[in-house]
C-alpha positions in Angstrom: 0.0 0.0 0.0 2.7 2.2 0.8 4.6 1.7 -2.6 1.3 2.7 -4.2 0.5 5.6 -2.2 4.3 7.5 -3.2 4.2 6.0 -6.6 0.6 7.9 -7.4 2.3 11.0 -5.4 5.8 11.1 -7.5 3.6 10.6 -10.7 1.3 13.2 -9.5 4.3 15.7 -8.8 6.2 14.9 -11.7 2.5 15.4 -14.0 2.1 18.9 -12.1 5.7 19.9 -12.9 5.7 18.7 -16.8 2.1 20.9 -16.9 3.4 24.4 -15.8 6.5 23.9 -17.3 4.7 23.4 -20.7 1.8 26.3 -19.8 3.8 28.8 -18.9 6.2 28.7 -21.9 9.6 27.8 -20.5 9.7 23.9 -22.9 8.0 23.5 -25.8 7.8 20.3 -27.9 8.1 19.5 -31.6 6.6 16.4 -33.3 7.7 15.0 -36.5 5.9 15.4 -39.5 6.1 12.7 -41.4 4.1 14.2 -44.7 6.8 16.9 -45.8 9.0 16.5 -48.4 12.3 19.0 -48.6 13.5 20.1 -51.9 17.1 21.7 -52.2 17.2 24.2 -55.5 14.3 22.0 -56.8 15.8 18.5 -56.0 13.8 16.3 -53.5 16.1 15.7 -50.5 15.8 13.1 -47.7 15.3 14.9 -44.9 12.5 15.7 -42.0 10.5 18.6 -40.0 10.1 18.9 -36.3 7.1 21.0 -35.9 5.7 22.6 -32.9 3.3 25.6 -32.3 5.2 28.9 -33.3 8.6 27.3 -34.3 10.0 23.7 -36.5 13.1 22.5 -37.5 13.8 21.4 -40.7 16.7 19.0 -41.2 18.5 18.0 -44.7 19.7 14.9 -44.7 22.0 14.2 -47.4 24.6 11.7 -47.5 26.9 13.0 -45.5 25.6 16.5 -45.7 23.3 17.0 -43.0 22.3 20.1 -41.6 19.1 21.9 -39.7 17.3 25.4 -39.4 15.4 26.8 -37.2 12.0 27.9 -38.8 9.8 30.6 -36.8 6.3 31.8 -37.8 4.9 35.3 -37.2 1.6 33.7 -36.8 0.6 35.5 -39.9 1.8 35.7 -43.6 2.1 39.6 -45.0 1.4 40.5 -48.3 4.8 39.8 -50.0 4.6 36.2 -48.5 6.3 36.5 -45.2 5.4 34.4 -42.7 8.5 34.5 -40.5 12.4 34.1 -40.3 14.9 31.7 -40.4 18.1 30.5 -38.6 20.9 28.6 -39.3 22.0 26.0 -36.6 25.3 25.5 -37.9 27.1 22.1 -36.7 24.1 21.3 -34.1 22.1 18.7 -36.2 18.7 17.7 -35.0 18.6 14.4 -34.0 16.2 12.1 -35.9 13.5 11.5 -33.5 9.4 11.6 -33.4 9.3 14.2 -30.8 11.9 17.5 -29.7 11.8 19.1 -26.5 12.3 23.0 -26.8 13.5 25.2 -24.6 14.9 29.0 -24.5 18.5 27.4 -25.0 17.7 24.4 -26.5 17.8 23.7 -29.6 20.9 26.2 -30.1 20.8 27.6 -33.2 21.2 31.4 -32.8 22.5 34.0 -35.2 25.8 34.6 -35.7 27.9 37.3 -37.1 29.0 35.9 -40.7 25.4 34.7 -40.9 24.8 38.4 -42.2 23.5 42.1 -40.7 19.7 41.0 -40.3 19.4 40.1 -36.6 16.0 38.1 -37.2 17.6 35.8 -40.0 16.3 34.8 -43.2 12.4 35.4 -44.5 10.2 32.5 -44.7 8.3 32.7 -47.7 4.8 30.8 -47.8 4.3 29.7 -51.6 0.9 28.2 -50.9 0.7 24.6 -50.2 4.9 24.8 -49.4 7.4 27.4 -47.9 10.8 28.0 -48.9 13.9 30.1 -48.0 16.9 30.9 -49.3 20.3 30.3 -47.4 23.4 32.2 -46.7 25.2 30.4 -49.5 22.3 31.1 -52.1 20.3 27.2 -52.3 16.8 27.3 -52.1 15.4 25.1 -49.7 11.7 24.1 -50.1 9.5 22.5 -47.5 6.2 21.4 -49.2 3.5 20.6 -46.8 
């Protein structure tokens, strides 16, 4: 009875903690989407998309080429197509998993200085049923939804 009684109070605790860490912002989670395909200058890639509420990593995962970004949505697209910004995550690669937990350090892919002058990164540019951006080195990576 006693084993009982502390397991249903750990699980209870450890349920509480999970909730307000998740409600009041400080993780976040991303889920694999399994029904993207990624396109590099027009040429279908292997690859996969973390996607959570406001932000998703995309991850390109050529042979022996892989590499993410960070993808994160305004919440709205403006009239030119913009619906939010892009960053690089440089040698952090995001592991191939169904689900990503997210915090404010976590994954780390942040700007940095030869990444160019815009401090918010590259536009996202929603193209109907895809979105695409364009990378410091000029390819154009597609994520079709």
């Amino acid at each position: 009875m006693k084993w009982r009684m502390l397991s249903a109070l750990i699980f209870l605790l450890v349920s509480f903690s999970c909730a307000y860490l998740f409600f009041s912002g400080k993780i976040d989670y991303l889920v694999l989407n399994k029904r993207v395909t990624i396109d590099v200058n027009g040429t279908p890639v292997p690859g996969d998309m973390l996607e959570g509420r406001a932000t998703a990593i995309v991850t390109t995962r050529d042979a022996g080429k892989k590499h993410s970004y960070q993808l994160f949505f305004a919440g709205d697209t403006d009239f030119t197509g913009n619906m939010g910004f892009v960053v690089d995550c440089h040698e952090w690669v995001a592991p191939h998993l169904p689900f990503l937990l997210e915090t404010r350090s976590y994954p780390p892919c942040n700007m940095l200085p030869e990444d160019g002058p815009k401090p918010w990164g590259w536009p996202l540019i929603d193209k109907g049923n895809s979105m695409q951006f364009v990378t410091k080195d000029q390819a154009t990576i597609g994520i079709k939804r």
